[in-house]
PALOMAR-328835 format. One record per atom (N, C-alpha, C): x negated, z negated, y negated; atom name. Coordinates in nm, 4 decimals, always signed. Layout:
+----------+----------+----------+----+
!        x !        z !        y ! at !
+----------+----------+----------+----+
!        X !        Z !        Y ! CA !
...
+----------+----------+----------+----+
This chain:
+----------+----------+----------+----+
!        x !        z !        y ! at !
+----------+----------+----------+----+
!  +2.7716 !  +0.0046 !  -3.2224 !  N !
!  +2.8201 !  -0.0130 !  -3.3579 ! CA !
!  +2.9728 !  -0.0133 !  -3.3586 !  C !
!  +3.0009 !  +0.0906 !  -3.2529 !  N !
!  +3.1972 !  +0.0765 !  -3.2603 ! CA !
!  +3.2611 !  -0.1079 !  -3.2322 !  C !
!  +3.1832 !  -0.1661 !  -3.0693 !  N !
!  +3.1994 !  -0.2262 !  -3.0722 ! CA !
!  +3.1993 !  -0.3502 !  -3.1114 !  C !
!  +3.0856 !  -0.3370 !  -3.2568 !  N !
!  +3.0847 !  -0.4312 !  -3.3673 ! CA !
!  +3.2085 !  -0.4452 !  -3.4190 !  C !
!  +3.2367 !  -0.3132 !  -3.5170 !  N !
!  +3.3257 !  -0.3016 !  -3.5931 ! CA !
!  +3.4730 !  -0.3202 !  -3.5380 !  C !
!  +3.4998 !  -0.3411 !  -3.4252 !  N !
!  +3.6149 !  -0.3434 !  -3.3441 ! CA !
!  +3.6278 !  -0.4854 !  -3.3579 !  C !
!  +3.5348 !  -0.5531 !  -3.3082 !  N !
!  +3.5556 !  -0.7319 !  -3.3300 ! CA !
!  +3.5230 !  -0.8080 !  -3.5126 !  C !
!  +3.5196 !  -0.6748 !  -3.5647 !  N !
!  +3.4590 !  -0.7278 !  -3.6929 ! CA !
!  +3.3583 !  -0.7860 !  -3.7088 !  C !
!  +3.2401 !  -0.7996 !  -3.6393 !  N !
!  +3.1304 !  -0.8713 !  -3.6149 ! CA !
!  +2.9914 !  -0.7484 !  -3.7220 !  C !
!  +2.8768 !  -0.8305 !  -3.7294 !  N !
!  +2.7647 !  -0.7398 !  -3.7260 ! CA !
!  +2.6501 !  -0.7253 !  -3.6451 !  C !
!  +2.6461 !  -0.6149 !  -3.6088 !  N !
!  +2.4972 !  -0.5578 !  -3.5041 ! CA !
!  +2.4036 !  -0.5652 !  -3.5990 !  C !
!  +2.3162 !  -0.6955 !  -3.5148 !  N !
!  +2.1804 !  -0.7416 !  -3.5536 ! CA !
!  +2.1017 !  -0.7232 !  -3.5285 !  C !
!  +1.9930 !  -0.6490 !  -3.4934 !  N !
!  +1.8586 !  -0.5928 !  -3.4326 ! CA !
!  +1.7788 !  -0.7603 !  -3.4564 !  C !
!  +1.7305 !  -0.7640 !  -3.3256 !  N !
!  +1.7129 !  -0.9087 !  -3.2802 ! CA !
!  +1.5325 !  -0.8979 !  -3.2202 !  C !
!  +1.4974 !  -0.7556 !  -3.1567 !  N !
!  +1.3780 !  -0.7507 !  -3.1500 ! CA !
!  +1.3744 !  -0.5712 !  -3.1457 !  C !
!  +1.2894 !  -0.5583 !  -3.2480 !  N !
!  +1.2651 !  -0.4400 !  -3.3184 ! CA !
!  +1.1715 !  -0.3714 !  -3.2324 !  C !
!  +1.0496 !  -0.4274 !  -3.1720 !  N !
!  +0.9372 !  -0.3944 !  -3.1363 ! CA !
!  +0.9631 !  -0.3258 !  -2.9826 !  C !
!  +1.0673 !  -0.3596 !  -2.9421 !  N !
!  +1.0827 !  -0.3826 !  -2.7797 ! CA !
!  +1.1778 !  -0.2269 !  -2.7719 !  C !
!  +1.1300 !  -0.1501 !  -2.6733 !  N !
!  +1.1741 !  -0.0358 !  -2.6280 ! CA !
!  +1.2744 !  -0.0267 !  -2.5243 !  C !
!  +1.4199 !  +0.0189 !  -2.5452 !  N !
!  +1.4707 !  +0.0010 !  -2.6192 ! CA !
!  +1.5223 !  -0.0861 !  -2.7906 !  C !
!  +1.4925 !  -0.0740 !  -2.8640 !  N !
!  +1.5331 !  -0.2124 !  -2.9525 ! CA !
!  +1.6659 !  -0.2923 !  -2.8926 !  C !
!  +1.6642 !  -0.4287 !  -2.9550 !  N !
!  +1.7662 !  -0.5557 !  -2.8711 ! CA !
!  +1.8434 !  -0.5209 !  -3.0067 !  C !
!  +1.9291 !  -0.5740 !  -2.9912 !  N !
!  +2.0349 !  -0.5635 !  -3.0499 ! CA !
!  +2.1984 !  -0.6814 !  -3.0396 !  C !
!  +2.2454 !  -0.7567 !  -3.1283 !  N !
!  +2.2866 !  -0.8733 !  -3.0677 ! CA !
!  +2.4501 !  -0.8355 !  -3.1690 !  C !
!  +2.5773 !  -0.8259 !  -3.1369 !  N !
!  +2.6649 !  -0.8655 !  -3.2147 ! CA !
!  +2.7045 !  -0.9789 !  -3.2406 !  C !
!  +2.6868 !  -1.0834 !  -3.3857 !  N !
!  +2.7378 !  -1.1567 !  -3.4336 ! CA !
!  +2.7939 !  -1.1237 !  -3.5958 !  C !
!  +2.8266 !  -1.2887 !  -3.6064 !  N !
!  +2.8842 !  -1.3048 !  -3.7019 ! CA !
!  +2.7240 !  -1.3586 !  -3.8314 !  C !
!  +2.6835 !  -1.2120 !  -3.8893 !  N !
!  +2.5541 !  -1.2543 !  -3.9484 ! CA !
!  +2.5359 !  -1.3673 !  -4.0778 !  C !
!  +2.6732 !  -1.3785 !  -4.1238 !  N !
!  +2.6882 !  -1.4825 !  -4.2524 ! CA !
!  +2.6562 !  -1.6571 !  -4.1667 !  C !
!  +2.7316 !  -1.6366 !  -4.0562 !  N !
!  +2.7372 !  -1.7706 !  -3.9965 ! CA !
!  +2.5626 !  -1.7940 !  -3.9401 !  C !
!  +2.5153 !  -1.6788 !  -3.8813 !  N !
!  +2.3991 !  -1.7219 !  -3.8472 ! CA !
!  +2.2863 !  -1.7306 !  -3.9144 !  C !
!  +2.2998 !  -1.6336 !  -4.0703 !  N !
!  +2.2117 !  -1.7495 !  -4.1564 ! CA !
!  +2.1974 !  -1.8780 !  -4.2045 !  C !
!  +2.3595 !  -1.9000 !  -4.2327 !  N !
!  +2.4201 !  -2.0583 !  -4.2636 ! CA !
!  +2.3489 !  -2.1210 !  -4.1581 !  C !
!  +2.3397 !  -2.1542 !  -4.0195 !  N !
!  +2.3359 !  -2.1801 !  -3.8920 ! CA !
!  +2.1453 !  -2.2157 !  -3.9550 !  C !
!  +2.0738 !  -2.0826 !  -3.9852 !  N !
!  +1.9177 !  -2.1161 !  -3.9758 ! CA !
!  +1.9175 !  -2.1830 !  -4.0728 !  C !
!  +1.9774 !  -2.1752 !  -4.1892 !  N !
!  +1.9162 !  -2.2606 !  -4.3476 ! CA !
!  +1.9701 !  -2.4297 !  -4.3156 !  C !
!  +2.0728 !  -2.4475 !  -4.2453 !  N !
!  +2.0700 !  -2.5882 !  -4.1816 ! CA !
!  +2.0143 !  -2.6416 !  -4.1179 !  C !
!  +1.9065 !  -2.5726 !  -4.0174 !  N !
!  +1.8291 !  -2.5372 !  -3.9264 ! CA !
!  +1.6873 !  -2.6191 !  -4.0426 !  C !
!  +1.6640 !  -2.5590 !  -4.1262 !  N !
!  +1.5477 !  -2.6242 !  -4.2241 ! CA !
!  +1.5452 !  -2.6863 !  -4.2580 !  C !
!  +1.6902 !  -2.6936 !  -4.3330 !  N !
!  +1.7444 !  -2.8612 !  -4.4126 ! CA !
!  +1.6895 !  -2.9903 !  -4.3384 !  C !
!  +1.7215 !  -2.9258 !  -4.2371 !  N !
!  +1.7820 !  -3.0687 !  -4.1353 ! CA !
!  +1.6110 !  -3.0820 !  -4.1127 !  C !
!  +1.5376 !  -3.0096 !  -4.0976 !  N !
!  +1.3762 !  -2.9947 !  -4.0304 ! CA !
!  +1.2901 !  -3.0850 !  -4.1860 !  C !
!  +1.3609 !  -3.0114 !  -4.2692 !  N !
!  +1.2394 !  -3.1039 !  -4.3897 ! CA !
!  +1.2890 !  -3.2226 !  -4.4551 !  C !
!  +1.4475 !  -3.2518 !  -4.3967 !  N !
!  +1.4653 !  -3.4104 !  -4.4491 ! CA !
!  +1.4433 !  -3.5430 !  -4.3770 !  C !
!  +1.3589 !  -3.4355 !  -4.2097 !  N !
!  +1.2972 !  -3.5595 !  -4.1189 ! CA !
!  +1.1639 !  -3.5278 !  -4.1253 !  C !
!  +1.1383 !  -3.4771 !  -4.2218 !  N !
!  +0.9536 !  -3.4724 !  -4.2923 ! CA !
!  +0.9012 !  -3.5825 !  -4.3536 !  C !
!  +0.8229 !  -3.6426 !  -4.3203 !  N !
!  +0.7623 !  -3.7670 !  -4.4058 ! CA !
!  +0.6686 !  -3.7357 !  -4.5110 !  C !
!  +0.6773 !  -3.7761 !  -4.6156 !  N !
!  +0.5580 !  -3.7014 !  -4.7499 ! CA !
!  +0.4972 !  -3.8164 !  -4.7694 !  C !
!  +0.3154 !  -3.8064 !  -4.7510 !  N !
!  +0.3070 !  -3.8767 !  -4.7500 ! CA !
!  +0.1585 !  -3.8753 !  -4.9360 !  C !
!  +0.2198 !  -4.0169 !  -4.9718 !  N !
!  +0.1397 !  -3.9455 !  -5.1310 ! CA !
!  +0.0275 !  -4.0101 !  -5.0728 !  C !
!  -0.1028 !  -3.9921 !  -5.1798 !  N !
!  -0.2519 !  -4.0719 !  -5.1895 ! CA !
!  -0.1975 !  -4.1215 !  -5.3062 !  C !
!  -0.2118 !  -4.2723 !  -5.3507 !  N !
!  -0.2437 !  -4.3387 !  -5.4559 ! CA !
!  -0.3685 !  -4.3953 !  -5.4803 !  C !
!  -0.4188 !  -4.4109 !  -5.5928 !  N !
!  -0.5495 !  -4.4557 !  -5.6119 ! CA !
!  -0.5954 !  -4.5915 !  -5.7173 !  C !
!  -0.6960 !  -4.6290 !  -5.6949 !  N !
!  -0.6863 !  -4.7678 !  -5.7617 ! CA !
!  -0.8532 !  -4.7597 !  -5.7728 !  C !
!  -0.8565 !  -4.7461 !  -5.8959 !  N !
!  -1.0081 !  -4.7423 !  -5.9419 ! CA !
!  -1.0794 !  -4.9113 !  -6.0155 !  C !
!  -1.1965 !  -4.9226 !  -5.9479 !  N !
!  -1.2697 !  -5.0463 !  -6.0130 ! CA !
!  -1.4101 !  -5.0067 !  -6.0821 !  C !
!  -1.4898 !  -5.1455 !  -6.1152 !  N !
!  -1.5884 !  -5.0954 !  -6.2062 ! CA !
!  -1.7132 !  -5.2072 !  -6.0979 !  C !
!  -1.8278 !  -5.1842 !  -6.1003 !  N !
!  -1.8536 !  -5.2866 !  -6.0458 ! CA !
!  -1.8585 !  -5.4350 !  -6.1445 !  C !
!  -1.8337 !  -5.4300 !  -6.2275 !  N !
!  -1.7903 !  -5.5705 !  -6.3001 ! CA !
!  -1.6748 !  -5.6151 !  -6.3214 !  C !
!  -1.5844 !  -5.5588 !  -6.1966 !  N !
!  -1.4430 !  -5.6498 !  -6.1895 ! CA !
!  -1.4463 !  -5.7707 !  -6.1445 !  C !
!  -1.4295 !  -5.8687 !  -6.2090 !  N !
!  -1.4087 !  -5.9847 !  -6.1716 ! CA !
!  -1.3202 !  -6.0420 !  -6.0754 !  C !
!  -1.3410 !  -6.1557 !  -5.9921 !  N !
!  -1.2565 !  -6.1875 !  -5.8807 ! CA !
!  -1.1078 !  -6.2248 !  -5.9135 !  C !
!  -1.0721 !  -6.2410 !  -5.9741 !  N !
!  -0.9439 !  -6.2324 !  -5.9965 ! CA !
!  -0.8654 !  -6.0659 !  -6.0298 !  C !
!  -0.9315 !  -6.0123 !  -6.0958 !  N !
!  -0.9056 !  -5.8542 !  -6.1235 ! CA !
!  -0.8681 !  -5.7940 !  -5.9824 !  C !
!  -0.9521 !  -5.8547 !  -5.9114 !  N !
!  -0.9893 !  -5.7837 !  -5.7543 ! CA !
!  -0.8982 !  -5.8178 !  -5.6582 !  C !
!  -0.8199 !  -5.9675 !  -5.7116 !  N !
!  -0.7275 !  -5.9961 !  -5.6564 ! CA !
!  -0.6160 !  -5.9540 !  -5.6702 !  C !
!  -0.5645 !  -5.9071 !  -5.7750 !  N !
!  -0.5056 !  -5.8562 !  -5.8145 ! CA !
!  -0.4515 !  -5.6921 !  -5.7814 !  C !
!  -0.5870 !  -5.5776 !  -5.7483 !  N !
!  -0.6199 !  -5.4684 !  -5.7122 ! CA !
!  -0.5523 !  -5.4433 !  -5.5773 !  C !
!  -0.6318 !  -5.5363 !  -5.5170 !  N !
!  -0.5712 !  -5.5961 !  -5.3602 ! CA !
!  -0.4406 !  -5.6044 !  -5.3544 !  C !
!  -0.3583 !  -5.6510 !  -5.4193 !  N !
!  -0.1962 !  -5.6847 !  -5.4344 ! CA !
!  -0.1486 !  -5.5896 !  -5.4336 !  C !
!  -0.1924 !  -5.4566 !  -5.5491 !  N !
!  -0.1581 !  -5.4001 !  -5.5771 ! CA !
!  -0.1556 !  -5.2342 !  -5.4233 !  C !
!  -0.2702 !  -5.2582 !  -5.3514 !  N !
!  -0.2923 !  -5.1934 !  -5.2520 ! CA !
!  -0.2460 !  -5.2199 !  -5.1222 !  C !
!  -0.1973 !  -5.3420 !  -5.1395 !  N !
!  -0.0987 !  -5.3894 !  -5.0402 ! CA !
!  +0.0306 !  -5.3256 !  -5.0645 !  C !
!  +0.0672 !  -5.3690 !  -5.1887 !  N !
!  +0.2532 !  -5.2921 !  -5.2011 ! CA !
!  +0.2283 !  -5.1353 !  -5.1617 !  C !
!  +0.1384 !  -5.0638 !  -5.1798 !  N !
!  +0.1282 !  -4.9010 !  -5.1906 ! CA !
!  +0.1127 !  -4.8970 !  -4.9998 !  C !
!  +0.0496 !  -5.0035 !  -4.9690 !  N !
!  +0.0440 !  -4.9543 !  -4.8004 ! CA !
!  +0.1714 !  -4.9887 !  -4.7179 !  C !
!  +0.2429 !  -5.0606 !  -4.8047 !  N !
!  +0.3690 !  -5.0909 !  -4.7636 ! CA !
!  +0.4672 !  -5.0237 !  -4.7807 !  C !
!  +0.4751 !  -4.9340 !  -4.8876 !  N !
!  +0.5213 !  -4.7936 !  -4.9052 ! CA !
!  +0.4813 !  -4.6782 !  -4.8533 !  C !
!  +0.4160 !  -4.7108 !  -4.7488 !  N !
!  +0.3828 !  -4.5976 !  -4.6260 ! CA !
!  +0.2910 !  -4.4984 !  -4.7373 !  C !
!  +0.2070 !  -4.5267 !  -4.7966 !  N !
!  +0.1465 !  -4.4195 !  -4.8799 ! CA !
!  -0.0338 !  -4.4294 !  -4.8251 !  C !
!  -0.1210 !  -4.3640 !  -4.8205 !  N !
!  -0.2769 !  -4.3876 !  -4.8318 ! CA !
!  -0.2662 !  -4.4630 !  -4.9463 !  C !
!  -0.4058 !  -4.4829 !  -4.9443 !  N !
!  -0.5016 !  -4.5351 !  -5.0705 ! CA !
!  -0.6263 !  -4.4964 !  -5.1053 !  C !
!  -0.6787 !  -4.4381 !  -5.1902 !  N !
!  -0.8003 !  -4.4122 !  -5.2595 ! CA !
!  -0.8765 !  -4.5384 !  -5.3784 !  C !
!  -0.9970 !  -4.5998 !  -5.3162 !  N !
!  -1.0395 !  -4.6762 !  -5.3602 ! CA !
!  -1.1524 !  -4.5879 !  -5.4284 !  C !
!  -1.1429 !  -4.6426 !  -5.5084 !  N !
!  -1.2744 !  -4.5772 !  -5.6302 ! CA !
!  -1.3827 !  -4.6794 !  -5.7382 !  C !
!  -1.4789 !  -4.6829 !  -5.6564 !  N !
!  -1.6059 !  -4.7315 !  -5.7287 ! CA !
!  -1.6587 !  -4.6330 !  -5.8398 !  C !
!  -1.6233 !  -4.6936 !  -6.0057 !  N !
!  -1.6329 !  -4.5773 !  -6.0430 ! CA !
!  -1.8364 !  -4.6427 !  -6.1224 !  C !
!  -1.9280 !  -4.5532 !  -6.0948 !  N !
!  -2.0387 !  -4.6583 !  -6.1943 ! CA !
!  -2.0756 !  -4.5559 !  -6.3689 !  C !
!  -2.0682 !  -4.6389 !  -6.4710 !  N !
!  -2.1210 !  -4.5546 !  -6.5631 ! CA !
!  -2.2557 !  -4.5829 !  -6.6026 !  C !
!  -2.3021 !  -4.5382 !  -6.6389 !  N !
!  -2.4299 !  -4.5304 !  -6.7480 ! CA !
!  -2.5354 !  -4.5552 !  -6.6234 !  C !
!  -2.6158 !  -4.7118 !  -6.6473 !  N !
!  -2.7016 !  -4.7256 !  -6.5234 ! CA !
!  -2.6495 !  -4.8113 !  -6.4731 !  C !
!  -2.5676 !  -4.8178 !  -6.4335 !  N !
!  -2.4260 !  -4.9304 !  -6.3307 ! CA !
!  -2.5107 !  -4.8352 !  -6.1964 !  C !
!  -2.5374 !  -4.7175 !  -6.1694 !  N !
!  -2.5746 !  -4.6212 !  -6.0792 ! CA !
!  -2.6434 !  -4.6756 !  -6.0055 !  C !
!  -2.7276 !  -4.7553 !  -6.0858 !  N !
!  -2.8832 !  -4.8371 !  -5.9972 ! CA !
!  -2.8510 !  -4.9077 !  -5.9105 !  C !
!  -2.7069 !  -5.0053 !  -5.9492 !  N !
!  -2.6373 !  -5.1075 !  -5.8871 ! CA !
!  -2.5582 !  -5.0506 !  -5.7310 !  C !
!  -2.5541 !  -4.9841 !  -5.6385 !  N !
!  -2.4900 !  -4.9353 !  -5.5798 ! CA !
!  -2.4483 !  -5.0266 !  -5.4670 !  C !
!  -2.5381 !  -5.0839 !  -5.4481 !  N !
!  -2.5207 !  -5.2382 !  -5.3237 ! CA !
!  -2.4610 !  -5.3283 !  -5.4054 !  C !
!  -2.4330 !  -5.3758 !  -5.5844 !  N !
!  -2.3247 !  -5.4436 !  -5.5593 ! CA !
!  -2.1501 !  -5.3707 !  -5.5733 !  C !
!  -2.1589 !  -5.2687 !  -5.5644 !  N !
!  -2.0466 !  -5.1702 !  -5.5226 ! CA !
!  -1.9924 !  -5.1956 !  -5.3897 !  C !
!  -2.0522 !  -5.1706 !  -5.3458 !  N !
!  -2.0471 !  -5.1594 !  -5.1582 ! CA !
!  -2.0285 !  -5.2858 !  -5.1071 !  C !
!  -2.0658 !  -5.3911 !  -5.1586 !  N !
!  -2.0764 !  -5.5605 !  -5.1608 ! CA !
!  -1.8700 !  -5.5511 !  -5.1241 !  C !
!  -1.8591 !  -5.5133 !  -5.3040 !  N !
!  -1.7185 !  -5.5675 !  -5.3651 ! CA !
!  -1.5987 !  -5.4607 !  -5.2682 !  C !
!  -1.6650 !  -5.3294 !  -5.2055 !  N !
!  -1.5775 !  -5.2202 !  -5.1354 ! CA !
!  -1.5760 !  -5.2861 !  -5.0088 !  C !
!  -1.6570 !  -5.4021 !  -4.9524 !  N !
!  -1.6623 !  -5.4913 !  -4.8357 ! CA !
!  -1.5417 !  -5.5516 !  -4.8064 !  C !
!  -1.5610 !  -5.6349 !  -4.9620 !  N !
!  -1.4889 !  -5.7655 !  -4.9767 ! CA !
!  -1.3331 !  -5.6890 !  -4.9381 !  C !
!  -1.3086 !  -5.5921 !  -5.0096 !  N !
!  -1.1883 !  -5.5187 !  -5.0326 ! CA !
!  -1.1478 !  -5.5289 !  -4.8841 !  C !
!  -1.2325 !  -5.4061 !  -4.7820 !  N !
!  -1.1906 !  -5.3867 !  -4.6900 ! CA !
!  -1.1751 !  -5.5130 !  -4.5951 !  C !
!  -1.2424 !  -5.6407 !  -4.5882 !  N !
!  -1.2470 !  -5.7750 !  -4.4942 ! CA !
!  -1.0655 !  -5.8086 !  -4.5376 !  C !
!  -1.0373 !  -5.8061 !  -4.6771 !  N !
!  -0.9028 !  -5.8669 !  -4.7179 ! CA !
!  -0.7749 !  -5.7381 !  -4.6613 !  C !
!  -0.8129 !  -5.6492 !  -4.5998 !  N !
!  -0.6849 !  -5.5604 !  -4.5891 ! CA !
!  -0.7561 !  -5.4996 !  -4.4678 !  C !
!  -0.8297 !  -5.5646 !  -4.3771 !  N !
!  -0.8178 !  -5.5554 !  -4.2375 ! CA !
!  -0.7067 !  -5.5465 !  -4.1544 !  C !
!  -0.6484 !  -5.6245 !  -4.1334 !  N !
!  -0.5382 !  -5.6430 !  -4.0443 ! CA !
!  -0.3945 !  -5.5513 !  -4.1291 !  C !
!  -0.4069 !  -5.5157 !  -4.2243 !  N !
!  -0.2640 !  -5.4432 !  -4.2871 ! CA !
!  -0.3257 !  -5.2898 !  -4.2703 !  C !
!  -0.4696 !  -5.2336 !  -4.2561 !  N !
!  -0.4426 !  -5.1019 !  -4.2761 ! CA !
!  -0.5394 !  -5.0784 !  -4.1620 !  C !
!  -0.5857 !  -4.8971 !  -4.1594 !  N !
!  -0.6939 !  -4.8279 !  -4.1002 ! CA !
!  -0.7350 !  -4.7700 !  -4.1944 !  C !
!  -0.8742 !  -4.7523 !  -4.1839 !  N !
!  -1.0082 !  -4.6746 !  -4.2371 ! CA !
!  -0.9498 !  -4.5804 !  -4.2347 !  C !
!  -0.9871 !  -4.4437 !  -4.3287 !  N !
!  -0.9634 !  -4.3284 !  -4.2649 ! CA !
!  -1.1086 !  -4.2632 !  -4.3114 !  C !
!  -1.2002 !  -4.3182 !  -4.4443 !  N !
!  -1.2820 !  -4.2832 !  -4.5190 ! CA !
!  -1.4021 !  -4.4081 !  -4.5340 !  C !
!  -1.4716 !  -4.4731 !  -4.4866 !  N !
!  -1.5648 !  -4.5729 !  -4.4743 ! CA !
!  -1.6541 !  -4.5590 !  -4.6429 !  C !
!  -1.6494 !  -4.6982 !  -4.7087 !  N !
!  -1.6746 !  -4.6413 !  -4.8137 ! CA !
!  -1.8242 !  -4.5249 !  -4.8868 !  C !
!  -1.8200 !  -4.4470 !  -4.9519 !  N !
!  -1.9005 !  -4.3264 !  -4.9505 ! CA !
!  -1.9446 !  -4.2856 !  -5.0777 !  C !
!  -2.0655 !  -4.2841 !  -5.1618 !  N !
!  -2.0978 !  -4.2614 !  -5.2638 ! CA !
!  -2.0873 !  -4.0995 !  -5.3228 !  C !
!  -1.9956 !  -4.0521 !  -5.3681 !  N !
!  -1.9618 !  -3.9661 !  -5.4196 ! CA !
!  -2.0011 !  -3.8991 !  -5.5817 !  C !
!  -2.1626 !  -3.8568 !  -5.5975 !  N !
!  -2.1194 !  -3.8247 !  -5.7326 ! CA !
!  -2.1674 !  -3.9425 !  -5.8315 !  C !
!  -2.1211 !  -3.9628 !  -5.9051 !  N !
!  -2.0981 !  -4.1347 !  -5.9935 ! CA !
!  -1.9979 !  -4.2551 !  -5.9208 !  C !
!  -1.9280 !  -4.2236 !  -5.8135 !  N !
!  -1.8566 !  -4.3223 !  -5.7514 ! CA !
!  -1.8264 !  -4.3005 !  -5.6391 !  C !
!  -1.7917 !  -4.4388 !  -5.5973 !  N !
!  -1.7596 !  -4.4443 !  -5.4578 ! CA !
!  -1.6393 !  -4.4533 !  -5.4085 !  C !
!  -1.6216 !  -4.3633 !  -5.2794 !  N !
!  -1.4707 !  -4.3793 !  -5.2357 ! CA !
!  -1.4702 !  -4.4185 !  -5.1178 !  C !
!  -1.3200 !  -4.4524 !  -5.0708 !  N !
!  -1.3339 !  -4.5673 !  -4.9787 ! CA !
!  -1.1220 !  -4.4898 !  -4.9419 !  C !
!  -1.0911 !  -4.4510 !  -4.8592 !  N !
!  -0.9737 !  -4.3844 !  -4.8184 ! CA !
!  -0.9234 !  -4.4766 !  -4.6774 !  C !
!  -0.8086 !  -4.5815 !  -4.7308 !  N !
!  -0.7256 !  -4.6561 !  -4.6449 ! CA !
!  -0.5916 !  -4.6095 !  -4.6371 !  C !
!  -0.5306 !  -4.6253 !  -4.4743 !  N !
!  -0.3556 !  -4.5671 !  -4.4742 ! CA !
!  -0.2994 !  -4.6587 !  -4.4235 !  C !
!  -0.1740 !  -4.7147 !  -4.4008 !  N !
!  -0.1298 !  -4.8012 !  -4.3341 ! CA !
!  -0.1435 !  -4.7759 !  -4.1471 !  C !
!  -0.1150 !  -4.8991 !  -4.1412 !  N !
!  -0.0885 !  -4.8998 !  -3.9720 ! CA !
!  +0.0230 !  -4.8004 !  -3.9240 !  C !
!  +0.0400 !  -4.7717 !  -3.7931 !  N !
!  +0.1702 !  -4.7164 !  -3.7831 ! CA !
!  +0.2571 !  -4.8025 !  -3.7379 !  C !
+----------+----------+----------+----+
């Protein structure tokens, strides 16, 4: 401790557990500064990556669908997933093969731009279908 206070420094107990305890003189303002840059720097080379979602009915029409598609293209191009959602109401339920038909068509047109991560899957009242981009 003298020879802390002699260099103006602070004695840091560095490992507590260890017999003797460790003990380190620095400069403790600088070496928090030092770790919180340490994070900065760690979570602004973090990639976030969102789910967006894009829900249909099975009576979307082919142009609607074309459209859907467009729209799931720009989102995979923004490095984001995608959540496709077959949503069925009432007795649309019965219909489930032409769901899976139109979650086909989807996936044949955005073959080559993405990967599967979720093969499409009847969930409930709807179906989901989970695409991410390539790397």
């Amino acid at each position: 401790m003298a020879q802390a206070e002699r260099a103006a420094l602070d004695l840091v107990e560095v490992s507590a557990n260890a017999d003797p305890p460790v003990c380190k003189i620095m400069d403790y303002g600088k070496y928090r500064y030092k770790q919180s840059k340490k994070i900065h720097d760690a979570r602004k080379s973090q990639t976030v990556i969102h789910v967006k979602e894009i829900r249909l009915r099975p009576k979307t029409e082919a142009h609607d669908l074309q459209v859907k598609i467009k729209h799931i293209k720009k989102f995979l191009e923004q490095r984001d997933k995608v959540k496709i959602s077959m949503i069925f109401r009432g007795r649309e339920i019965a219909f489930t093969e032409i769901g899976r038909k139109i979650m086909e068509q989807i996936k044949a047109a955005l073959a080559d731009e993405c990967i599967m991560d979720q093969e499409p899957r009847l969930e409930g009242r709807s179906m989901v279908m989970i695409v991410s981009p390539k790397k």
